[in-house]
VOTIDREN-709984 format. One record per residue (C-alpha): x, y, z; residue in three letters. Coordinates in nm, 4 decimals, padded with zeros to 6 digits. Layout:
VOTIDREN-709984
+----------+----------+----------+-----+
!        X !        Y !        Z !   r !
+----------+----------+----------+-----+
!        X !        Y !        Z ! Ala !
...
+----------+----------+----------+-----+
***
This chain:
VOTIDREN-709984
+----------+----------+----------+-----+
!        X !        Y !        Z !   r !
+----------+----------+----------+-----+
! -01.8396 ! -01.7893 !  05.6753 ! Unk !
! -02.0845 ! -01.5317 !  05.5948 ! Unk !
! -02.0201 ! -01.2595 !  05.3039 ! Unk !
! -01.8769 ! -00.9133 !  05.4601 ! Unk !
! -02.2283 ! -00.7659 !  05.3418 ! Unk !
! -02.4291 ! -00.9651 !  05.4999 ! Unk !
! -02.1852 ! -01.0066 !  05.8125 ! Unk !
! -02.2548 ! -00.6271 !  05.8617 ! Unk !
! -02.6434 ! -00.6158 !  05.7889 ! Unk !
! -02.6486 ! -00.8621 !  06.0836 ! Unk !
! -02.4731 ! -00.6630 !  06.3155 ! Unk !
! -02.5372 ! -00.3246 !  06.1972 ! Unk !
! -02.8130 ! -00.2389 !  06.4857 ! Unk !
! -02.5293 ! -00.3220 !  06.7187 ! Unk !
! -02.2783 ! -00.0812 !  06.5569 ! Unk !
! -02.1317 !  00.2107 !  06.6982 ! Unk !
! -02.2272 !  00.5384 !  06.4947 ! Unk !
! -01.8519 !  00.5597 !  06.3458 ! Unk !
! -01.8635 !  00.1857 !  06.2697 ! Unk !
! -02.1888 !  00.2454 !  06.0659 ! Unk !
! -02.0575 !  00.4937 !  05.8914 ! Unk !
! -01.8322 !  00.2637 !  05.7417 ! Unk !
! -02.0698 ! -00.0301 !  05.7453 ! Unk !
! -02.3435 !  00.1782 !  05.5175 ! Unk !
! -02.0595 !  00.2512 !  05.2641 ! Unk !
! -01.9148 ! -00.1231 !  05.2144 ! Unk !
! -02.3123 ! -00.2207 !  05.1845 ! Unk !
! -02.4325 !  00.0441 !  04.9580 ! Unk !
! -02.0692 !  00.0487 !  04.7313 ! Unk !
! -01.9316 ! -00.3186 !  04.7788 ! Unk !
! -01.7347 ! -00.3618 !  04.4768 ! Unk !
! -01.6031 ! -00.0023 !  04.5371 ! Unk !
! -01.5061 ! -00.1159 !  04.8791 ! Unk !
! -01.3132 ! -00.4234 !  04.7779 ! Unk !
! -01.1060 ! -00.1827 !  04.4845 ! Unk !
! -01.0380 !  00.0583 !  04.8119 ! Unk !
! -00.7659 !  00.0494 !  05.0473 ! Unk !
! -00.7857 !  00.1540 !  05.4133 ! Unk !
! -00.6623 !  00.5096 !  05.3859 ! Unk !
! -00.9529 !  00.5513 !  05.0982 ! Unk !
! -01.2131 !  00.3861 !  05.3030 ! Unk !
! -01.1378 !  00.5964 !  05.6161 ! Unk !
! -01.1138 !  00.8868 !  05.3988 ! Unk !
! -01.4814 !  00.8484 !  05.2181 ! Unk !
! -01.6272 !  00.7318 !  05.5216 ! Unk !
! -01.5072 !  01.0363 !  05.7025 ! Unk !
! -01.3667 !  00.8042 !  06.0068 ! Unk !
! -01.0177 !  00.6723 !  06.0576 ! Unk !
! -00.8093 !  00.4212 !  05.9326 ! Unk !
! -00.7812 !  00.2856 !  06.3221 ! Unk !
! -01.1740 !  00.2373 !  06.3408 ! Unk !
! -01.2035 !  00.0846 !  05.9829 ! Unk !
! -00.9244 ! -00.1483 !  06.1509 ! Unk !
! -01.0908 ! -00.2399 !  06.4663 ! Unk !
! -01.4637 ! -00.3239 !  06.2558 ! Unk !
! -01.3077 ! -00.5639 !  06.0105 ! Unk !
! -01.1333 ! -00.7440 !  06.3146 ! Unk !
! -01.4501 ! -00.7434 !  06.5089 ! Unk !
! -01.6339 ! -00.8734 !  06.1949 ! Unk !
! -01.3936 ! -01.1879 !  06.2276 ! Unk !
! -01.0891 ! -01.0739 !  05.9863 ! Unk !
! -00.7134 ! -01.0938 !  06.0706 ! Unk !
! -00.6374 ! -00.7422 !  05.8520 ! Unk !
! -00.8020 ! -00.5413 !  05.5841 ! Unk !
! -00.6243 ! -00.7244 !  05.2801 ! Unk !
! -00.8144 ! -01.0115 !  05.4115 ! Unk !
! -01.1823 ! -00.8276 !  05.4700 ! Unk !
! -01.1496 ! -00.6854 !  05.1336 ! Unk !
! -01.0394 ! -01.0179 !  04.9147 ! Unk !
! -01.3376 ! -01.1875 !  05.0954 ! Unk !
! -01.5320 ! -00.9093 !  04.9984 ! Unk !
! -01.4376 ! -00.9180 !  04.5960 ! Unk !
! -01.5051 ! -01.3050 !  04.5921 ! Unk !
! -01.8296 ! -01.2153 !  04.7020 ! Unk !
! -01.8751 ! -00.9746 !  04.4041 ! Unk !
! -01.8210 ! -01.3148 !  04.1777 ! Unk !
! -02.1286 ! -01.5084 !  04.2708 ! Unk !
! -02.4853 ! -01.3842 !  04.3799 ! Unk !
! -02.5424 ! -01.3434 !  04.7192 ! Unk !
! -02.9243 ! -01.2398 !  04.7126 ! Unk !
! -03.1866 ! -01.2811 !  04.4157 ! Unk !
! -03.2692 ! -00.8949 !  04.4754 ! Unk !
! -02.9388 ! -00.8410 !  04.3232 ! Unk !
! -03.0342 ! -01.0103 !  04.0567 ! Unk !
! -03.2922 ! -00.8889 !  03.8230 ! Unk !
! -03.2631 ! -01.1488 !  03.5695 ! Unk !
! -03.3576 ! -01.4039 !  03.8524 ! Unk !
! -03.6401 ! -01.5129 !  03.9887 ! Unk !
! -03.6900 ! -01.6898 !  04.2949 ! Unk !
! -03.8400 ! -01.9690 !  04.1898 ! Unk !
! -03.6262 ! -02.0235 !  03.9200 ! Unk !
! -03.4895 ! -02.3850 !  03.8770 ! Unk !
! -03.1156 ! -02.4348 !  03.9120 ! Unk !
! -03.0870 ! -02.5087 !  03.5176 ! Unk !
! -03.2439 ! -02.1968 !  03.4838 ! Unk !
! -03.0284 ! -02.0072 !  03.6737 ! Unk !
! -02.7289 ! -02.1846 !  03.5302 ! Unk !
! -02.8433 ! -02.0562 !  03.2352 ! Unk !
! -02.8626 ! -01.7114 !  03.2775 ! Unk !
! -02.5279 ! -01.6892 !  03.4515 ! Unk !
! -02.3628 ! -01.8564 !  03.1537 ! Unk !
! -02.5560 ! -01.6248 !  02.9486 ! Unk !
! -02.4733 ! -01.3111 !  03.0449 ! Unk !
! -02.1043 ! -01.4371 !  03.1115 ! Unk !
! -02.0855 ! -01.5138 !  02.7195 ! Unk !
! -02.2319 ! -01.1756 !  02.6415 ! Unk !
! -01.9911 ! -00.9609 !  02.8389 ! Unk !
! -01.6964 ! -01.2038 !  02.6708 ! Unk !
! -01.8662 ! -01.0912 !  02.3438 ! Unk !
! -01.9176 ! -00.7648 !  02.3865 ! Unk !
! -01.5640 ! -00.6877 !  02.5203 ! Unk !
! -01.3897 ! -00.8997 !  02.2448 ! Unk !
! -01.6397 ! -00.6946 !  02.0102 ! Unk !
! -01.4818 ! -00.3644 !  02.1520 ! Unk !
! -01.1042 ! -00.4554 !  02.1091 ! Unk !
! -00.9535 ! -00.3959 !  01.7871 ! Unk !
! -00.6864 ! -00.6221 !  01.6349 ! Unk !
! -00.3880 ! -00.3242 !  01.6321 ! Unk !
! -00.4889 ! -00.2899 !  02.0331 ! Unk !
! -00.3560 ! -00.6835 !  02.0857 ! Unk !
! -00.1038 ! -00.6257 !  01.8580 ! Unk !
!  00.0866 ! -00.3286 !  01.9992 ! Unk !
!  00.0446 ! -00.4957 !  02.3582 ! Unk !
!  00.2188 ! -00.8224 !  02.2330 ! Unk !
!  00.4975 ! -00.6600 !  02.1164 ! Unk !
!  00.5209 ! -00.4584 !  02.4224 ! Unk !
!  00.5092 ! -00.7649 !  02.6340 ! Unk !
!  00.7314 ! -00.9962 !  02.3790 ! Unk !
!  01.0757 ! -00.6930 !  02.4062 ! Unk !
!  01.0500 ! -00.5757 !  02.7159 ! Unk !
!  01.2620 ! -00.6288 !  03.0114 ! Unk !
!  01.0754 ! -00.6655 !  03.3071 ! Unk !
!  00.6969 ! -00.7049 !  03.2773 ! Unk !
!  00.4904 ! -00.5812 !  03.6218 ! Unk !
!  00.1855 ! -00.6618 !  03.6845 ! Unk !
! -00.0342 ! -00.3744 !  03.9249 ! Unk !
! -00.3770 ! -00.4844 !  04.0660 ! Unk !
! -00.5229 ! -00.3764 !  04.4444 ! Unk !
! -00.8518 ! -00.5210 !  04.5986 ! Unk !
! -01.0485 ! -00.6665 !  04.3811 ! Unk !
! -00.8339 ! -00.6040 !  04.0993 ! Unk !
! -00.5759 ! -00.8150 !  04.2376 ! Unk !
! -00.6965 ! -01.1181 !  04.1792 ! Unk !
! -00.6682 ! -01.0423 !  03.7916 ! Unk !
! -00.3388 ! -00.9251 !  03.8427 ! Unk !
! -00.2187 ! -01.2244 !  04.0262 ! Unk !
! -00.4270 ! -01.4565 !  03.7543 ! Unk !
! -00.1767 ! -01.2659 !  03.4829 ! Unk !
!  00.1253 ! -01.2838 !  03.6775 ! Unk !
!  00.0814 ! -01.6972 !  03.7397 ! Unk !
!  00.0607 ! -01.7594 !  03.4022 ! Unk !
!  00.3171 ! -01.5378 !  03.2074 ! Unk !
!  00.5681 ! -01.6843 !  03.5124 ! Unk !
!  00.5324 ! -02.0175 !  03.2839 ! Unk !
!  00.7318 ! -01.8336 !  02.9883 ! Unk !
!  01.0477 ! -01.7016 !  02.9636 ! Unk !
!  00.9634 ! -01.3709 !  03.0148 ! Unk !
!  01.0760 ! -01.1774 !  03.3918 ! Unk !
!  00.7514 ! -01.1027 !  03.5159 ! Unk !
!  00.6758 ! -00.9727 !  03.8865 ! Unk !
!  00.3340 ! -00.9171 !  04.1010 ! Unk !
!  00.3044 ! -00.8434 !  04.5111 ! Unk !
! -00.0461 ! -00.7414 !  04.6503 ! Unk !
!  00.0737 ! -00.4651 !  04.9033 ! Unk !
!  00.0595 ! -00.1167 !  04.7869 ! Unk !
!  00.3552 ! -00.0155 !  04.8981 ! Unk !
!  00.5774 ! -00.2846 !  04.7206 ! Unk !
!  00.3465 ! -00.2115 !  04.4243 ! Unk !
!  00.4882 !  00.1479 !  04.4284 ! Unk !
!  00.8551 !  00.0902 !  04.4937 ! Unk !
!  00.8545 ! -00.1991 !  04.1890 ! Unk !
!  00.6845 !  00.0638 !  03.9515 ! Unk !
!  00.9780 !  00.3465 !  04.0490 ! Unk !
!  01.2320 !  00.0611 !  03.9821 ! Unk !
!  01.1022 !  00.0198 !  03.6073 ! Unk !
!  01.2006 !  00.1574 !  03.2713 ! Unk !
!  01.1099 !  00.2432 !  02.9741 ! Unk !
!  01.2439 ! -00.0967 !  02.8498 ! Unk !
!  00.9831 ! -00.2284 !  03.0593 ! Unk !
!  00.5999 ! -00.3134 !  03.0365 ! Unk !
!  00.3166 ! -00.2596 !  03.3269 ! Unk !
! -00.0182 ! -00.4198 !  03.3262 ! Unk !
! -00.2247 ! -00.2490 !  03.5193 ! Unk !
! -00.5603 ! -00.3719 !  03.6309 ! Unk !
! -00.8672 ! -00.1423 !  03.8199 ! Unk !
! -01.2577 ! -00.2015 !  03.7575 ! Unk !
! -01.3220 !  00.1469 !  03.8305 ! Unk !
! -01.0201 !  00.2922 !  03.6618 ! Unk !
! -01.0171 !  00.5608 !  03.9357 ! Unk !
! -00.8657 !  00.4047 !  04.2585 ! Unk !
! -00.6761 !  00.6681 !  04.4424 ! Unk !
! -00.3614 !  00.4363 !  04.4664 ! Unk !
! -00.3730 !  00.2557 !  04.1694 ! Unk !
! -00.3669 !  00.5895 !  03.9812 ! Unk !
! -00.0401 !  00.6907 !  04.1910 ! Unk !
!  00.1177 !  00.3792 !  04.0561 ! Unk !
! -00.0401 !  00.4511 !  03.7036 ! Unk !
!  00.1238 !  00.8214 !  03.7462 ! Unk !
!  00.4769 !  00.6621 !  03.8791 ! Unk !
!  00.5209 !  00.4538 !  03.5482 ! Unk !
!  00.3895 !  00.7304 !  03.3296 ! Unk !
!  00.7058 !  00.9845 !  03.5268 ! Unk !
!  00.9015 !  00.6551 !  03.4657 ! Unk !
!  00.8497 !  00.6137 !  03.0589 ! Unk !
!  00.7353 !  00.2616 !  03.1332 ! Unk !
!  00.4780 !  00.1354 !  02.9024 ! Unk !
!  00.1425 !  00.1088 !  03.0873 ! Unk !
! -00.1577 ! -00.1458 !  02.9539 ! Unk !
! -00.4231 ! -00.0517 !  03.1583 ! Unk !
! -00.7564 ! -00.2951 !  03.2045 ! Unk !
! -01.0811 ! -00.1481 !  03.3190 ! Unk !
! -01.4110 ! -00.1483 !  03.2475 ! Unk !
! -01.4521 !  00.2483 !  03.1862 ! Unk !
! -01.3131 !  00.4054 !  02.9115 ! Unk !
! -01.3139 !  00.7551 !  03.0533 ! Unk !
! -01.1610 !  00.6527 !  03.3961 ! Unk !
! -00.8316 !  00.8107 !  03.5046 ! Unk !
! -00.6267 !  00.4738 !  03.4477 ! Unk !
! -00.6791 !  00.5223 !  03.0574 ! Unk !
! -00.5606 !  00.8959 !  03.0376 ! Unk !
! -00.2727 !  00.7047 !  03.2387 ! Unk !
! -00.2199 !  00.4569 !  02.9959 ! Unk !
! -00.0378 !  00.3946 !  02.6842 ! Unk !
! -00.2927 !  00.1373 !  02.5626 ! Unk !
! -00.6026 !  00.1022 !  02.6913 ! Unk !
! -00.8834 ! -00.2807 !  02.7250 ! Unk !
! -01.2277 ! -00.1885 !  02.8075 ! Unk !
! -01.3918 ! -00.4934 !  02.9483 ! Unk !
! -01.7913 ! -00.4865 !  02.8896 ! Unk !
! -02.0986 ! -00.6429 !  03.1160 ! Unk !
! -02.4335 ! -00.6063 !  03.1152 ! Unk !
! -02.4560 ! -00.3774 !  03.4325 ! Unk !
! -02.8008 ! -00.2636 !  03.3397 ! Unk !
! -02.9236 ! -00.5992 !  03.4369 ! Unk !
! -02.6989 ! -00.6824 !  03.7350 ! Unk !
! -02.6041 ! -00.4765 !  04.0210 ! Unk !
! -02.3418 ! -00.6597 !  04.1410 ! Unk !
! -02.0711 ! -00.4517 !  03.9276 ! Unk !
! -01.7335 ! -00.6474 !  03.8613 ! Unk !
! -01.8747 ! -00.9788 !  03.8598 ! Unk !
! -01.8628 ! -01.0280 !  03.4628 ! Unk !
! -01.6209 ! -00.7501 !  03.4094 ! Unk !
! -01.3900 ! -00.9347 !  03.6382 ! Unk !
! -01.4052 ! -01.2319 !  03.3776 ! Unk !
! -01.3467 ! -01.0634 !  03.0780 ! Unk !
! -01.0277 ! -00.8774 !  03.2233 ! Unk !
! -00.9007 ! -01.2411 !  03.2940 ! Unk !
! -00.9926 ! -01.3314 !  02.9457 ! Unk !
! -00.8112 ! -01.0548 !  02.8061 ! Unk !
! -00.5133 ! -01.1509 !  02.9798 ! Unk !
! -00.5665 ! -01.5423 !  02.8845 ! Unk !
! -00.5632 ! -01.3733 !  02.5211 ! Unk !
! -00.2325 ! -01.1575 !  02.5514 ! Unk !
! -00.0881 ! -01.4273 !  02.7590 ! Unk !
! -00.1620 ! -01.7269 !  02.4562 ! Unk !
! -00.0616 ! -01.4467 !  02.1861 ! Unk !
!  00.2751 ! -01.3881 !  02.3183 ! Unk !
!  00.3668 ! -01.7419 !  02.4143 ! Unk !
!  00.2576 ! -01.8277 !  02.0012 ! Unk !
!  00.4544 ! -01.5126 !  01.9031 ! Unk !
!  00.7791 ! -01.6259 !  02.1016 ! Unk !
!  00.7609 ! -01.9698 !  01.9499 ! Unk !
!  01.0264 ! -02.2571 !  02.0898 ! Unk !
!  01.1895 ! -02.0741 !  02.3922 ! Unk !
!  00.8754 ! -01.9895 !  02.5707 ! Unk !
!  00.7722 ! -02.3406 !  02.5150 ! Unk !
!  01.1106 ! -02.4853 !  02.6354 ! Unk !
!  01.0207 ! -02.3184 !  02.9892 ! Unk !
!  00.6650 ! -02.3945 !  02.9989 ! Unk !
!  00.7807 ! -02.7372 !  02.9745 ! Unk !
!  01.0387 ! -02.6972 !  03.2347 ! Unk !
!  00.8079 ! -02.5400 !  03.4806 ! Unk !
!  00.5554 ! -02.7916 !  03.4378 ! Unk !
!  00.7922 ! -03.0378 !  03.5098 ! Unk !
!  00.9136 ! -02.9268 !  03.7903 ! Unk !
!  00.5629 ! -02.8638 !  03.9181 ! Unk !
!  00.4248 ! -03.2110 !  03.7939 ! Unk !
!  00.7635 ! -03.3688 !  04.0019 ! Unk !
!  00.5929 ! -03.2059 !  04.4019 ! Unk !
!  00.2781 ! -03.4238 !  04.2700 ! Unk !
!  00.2721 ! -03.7800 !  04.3876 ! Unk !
+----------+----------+----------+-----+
***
């Protein structure tokens, strides 16, 4: 199937004038779009949340969760050369492999670059005493969130994630200050992720926050703060390097705590890979 994008370039002469509305705004802002939920779509496309409804089902989607997931894998791979200055068309594949490599390793560099040692530290420790640790993520966010969630499940810590919203926001009210959040927004400034961001904050829960701007909302939210780096300046597609260094930073937390907890944690990584390797014939 096609990318959203392109799904709606294709059809856009055949749009209503409300549906185009919309349309314009998930071509012009796609990662933006795939961080939004419906309410914020309908709201900064001035329509409704019933016609942002009835596009993404004409467009070939069962619901919006599933437009907008499609939508931020699309922001992970290039869809167009234009998008790509670094890339020229007649660029050999080993070329291009080589560039996307490249400025992967540079935005891993230049984020690990950014974090200070104290930064890892305090979140360990966090993570290592608390009770409960929640992971928050919406759009494209969530698939960073639910990468971080699958792999501290394999220690012994009581970890939680759900994509919907709502669930989101009735998990963060049911958390304490013996508790830890990780909470995960490219932007740093999605209207819902910040309510969630404000609940823990009201709540006394500890809030890591991952984004890739340091003066977003989420980091005035926040208790300590990653800033992942990429080389926007050279791609437009925003989020698709910045994506991998937020699941890097996790990998790093995740392998730091799991080393700091020592035999238990490894007792039930064991366990659960067991039990996993036992459905495999």
């Amino acid at each position: 199937m096609s990318s959203p994008v392109q799904i709606l370039k294709q059809s856009f002469d055949n749009l209503s004038r409300t549906n185009k509305k919309i349309a314009k705004y998930v071509i012009e802002n796609p990662q933006a779009a795939s961080e939004a939920n419906i309410e914020d779509l309908a709201a900064v496309t001035d329509t409704s949340t019933a016609s942002v409804s009835r596009l993404v089902k004409t467009l070939g989607y069962s619901n919006f969760r599933e437009f907008t997931l499609s939508l931020a894998y699309t922001q992970l791979r290039p869809q167009n050369l234009p998008i790509f200055k670094d890339i020229d068309a007649n660029d050999t594949l080993s070329t291009i492999a080589d560039k996307i490599f490249s400025g992967s390793q540079r935005a891993l560099q230049d984020t690990r670059e950014s974090i200070d040692e104290s930064e890892f530290a305090r979140s360990v420790l966090r993570i290592i005493h608390c009770r409960r640790l929640g992971f928050f993520g919406l759009g494209g966010s969530s698939v960073a969130a639910l990468d971080g969630y699958h792999k501290f499940l394999r220690t012994s810590i009581d970890c939680f994630y759900y994509p919907d919203f709502d669930v989101q926001l009735m998990q963060a009210v049911k958390l304490g200050e013996d508790d830890c959040a990780i909470v995960i927004s490219h932007s740093g400034k999605n209207r819902q992720t910040i309510k969630i961001a404000e609940t823990l904050k009201r709540r006394k829960v500890p809030v890591i926050a991952i984004t890739s701007y340091q003066d977003s909302p989420l980091v005035g939210h926040s208790d300590i703060a990653f800033i992942s780096s990429s080389d926007e300046s050279n791609y437009r597609s925003e989020g698709m390097y910045s994506l991998l260094a937020q699941m890097t930073i996790i990998d790093t937390l995740f392998m730091m705590a799991t080393v700091r907890m020592g035999p238990a944690t490894e007792d039930t990584i064991h366990s659960v890979q067991n039990i996993i390797e036992s459905t495999r014939g």
